[in-house]
C-alpha positions in Angstrom: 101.9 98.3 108.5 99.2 98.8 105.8 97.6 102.4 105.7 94.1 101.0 106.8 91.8 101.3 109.9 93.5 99.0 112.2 91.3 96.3 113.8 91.9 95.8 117.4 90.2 92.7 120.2 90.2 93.5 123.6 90.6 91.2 126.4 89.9 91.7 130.3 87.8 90.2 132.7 87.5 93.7 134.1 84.5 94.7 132.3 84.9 98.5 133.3 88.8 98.5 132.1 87.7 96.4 129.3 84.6 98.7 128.0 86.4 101.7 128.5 89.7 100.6 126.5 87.3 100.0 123.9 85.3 103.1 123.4 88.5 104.9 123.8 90.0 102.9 120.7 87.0 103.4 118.9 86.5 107.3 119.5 90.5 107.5 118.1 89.3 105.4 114.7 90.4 102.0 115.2 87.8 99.1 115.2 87.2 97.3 118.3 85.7 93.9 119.4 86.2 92.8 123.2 85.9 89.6 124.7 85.9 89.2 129.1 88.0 86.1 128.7 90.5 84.3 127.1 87.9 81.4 125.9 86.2 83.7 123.8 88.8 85.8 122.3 89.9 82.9 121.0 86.5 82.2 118.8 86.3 85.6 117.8 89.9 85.4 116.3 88.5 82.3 114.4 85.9 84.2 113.3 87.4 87.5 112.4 90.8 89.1 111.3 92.4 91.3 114.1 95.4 93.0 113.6 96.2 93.6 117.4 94.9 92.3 120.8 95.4 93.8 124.0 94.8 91.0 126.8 95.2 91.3 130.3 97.3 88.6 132.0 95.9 87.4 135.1 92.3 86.4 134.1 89.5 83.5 135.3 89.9 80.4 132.8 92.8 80.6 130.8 94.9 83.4 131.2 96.1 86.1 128.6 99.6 84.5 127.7 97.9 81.6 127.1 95.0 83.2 124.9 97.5 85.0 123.2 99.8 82.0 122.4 96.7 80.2 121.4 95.4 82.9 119.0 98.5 83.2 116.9 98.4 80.0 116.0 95.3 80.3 114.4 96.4 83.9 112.9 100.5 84.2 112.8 101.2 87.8 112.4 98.8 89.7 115.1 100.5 92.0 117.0 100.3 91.0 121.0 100.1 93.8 123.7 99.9 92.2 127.6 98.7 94.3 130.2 98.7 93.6 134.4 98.7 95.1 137.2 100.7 92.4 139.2 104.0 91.2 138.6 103.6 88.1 137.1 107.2 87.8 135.4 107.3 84.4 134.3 104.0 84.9 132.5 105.2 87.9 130.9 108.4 86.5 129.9 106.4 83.4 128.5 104.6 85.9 126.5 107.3 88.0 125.3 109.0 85.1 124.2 106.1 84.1 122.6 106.2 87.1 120.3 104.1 89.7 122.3 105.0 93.2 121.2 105.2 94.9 125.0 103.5 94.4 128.5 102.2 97.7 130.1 101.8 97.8 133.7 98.5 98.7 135.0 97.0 101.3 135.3 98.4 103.2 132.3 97.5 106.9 130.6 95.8 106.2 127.4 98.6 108.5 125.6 100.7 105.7 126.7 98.7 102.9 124.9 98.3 105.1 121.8 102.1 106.1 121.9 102.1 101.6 121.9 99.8 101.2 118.6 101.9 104.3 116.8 105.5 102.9 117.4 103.8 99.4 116.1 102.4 101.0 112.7 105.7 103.0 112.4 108.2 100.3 112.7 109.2 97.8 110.2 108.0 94.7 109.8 109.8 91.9 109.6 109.2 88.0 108.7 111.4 85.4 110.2 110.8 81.9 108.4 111.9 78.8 109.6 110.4 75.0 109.5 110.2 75.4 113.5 109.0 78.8 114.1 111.3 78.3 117.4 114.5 80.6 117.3 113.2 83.3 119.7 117.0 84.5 120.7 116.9 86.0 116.9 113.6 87.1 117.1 113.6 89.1 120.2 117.2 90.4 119.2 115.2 92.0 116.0 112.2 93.1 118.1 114.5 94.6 121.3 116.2 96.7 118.6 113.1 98.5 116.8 111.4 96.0 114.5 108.0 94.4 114.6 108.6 91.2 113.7 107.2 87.7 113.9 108.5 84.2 113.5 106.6 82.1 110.9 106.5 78.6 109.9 106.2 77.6 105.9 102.7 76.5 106.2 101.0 79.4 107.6 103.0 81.4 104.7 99.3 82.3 103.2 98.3 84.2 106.4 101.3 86.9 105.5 99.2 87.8 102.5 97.7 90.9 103.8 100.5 92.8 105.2 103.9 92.6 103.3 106.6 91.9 104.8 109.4 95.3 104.6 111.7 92.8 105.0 112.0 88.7 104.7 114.5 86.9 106.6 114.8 83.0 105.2 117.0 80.4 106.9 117.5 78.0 104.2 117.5 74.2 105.2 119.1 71.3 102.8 115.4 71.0 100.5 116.0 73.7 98.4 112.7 72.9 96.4 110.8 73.5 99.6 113.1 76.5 100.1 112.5 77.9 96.2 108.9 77.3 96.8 108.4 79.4 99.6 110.5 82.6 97.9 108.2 81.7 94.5 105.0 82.0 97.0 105.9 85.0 98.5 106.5 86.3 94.9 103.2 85.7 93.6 101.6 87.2 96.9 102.8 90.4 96.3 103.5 90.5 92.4 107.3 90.9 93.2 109.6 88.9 96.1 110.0 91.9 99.5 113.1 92.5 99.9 114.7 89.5 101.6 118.0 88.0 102.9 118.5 84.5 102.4 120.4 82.4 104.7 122.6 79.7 102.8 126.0 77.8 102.5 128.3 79.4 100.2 128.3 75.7 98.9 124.9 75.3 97.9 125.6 78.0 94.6 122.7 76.1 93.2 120.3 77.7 95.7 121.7 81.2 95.1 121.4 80.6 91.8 117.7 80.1 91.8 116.7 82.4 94.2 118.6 85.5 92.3 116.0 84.3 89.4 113.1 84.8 92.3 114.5 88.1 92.8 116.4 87.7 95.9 119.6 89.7 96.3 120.7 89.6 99.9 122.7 86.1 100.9 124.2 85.8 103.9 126.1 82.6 106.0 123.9 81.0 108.5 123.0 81.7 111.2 121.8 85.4 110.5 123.3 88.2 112.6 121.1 91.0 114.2 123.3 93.6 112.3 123.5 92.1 108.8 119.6 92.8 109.0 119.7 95.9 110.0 122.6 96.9 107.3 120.3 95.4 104.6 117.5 97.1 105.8 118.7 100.5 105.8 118.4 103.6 107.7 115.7 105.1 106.1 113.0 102.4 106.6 113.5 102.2 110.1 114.2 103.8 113.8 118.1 104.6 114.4 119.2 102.7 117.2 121.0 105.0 120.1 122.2 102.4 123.1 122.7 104.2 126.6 125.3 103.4 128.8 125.3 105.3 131.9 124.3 104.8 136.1 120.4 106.0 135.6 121.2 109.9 136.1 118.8 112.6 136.5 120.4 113.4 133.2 120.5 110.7 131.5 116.9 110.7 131.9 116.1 113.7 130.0 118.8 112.3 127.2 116.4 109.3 126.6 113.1 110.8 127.2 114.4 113.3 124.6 115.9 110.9 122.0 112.5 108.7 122.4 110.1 111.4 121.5 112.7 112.8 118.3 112.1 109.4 117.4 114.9 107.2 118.0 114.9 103.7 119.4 116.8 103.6 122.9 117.8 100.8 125.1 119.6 101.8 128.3 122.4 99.8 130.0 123.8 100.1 133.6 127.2 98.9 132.5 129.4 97.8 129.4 128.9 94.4 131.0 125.6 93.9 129.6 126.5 95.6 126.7 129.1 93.8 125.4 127.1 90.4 126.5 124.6 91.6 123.9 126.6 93.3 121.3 127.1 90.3 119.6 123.0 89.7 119.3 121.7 93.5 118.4 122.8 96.1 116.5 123.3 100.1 117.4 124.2 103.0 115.1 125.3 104.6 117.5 126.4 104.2 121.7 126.2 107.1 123.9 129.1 105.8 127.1 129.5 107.9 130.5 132.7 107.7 131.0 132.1 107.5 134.6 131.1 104.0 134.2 133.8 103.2 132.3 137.2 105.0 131.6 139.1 102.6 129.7 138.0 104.3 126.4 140.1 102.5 123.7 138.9 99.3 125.5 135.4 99.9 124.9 136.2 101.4 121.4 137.9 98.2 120.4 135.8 96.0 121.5 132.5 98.0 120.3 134.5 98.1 116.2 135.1 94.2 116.9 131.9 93.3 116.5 129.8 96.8 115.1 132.5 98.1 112.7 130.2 101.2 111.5 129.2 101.9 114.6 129.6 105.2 116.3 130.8 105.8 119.9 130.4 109.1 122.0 132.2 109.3 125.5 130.4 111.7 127.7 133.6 113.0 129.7 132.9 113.9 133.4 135.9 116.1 133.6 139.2 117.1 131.3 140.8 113.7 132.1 140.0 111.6 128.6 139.9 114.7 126.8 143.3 115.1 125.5 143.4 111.6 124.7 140.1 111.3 123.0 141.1 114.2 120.7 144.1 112.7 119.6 142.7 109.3 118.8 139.6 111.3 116.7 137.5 109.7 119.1 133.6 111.8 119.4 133.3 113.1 123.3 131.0 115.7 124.3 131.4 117.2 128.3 129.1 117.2 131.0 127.0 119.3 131.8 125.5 118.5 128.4 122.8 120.1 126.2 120.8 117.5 124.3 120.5 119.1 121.1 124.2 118.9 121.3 124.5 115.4 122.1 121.4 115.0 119.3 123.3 117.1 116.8 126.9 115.0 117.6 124.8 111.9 116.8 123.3 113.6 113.9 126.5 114.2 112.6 128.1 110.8 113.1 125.4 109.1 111.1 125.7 111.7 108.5 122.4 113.2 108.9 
């Protein structure tokens, strides 16, 4: 995101929550507008270019999802944060899917919101276009693994004119004039094409041919995977991903607190299960497995090089059992207890930092 005072609306029905949130974001530099309700957020987005809003969900009227879903159709690329204090899942879920950034649970320490808005400056941003704006799977796989991203149709492509894309994800259809128009658009928005991955047929050479002209280098066969994106991308432009396998420890606790504030994106899984259910649909540098979960190491490893060839796996051995084995295959283990900085230096290592 742009090095510029961020411009933030506020929305709650809760006028003490509301007023506070907002001199507290204006006392930390950001500039602030609130609204008590979702009927008028919506005509100060009309009226004025936000970057962010933070809306509670259960208001009077129309409620936040709602407001929000409303509000990025009339600007595409404002980042949404939800906020309740009840556990209204299916409106959350609505509004994740809908391309909300995060819902924080009420009541929350202001670190916590300002910890929100600097992982959103900090991450990438990504532009998915399609004709539909409607693959959320994709989407959400990007945003679940560390990107800020947002699913835009080819007529709003004017509205992405302030904040360049770090990356530009095109799914080409069979109108490759539409499809060259869009990539020359995005060229003369910002005097050179981002960098971008174009999705195409290996038969339509006529395409490729055109858009390496634009100055597009990245083709890949549709449909785009998670990791091609992240591969393109590079490690330098974004968070590494760490995925957590383990039984919600004590320990294990620390590990991702720890990783989280080094800067690392972590998402934690109960089981290999769930894992491998979303392997195919995410991408990780690097997978930190308890082997208490699972000990049928060259099964995970396998399966994990299947799909994430360049991926790095790290059994955390609960006694000598896996060792000898593990140090024959040239596996990475590390033995419980565990210090982080030695779990943080191992992953270090692996990704040759």
């Amino acid at each position: 995101m742009e090095d510029k005072k961020l411009k933030i609306l506020v929305v709650d029905d809760e006028d003490s929550l509301r007023m506070s949130l907002t001199s507290i974001l204006e006392l930390e530099g950001f500039e602030v507008k609130d609204a008590d309700n979702g009927y008028k957020a919506i005509e100060l987005a009309k009226q004025e270019d936000f970057d962010m809003i933070f809306s509670d969900i259960r208001m009077p009227g129309i409620n936040g999802t709602d407001t929000f879903k409303e509000i990025k159709k009339i600007k595409p690329d404002i980042i949404g944060v939800m906020m309740t204090a009840y556990a209204l899942n299916d409106l959350i879920t609505e509004a994740l899917n809908s391309g909300a950034f995060t819902c924080l649970s009420k009541p929350f320490e202001i670190d916590t919101l300002l910890s929100v808005i600097k992982d959103i400056v900090n991450r990438p941003f990504a532009v998915v276009m399609d004709r539909n704006s409607d693959d959320v799977k994709f989407v959400n796989s990007l945003k679940n693994c560390g990107l800020n991203v947002i699913s835009c149709s080819a007529d709003k492509i004017e509205s992405l004119a302030k904040h360049r894309p770090d990356i530009f994800i095109l799914r080409a259809e069979n109108d490759n004039a539409k499809n060259l128009d869009i990539l020359n658009k995005m060229k003369d928005m910002f005097g050179q094409i981002p960098e971008t991955i174009l999705a195409v047929s290996k038969e339509n050479k006529s395409l490729i041919s055109e858009a390496k002209k634009i100055g597009v280098n990245n083709f890949v066969d549709i449909p785009v995977r998670t990791a091609e994106v992240f591969e393109i991308l590079g490690k330098d432009k974004r968070k590494l991903n760490v995925a957590i396998v383990d039984n919600d420890s004590n320990e294990f606790d620390k590990l991702k607190k720890e990783l989280t504030e080094k800067g690392f994106h972590v998402i934690n899984y109960s089981g290999t299960e769930k894992l491998f259910e979303d392997i195919k649909d995410t991408f990780f540098d690097v997978i930190l497995i308890d082997c208490k979960i699972q000990t049928n190491v060259c099964d995970i490893q396998d399966e994990v090089k299947k799909v994430l060839p360049n991926a790095g796996v790290v059994y955390i051995l609960n006694s000598d059992e896996n060792e000898q084995s593990l140090k024959e295959k040239g596996f990475f283990y590390i033995n419980k207890p565990f210090e982080i900085e030695d779990v943080i230096g191992l992953i270090n290592k692996i990704l040759g930092r």
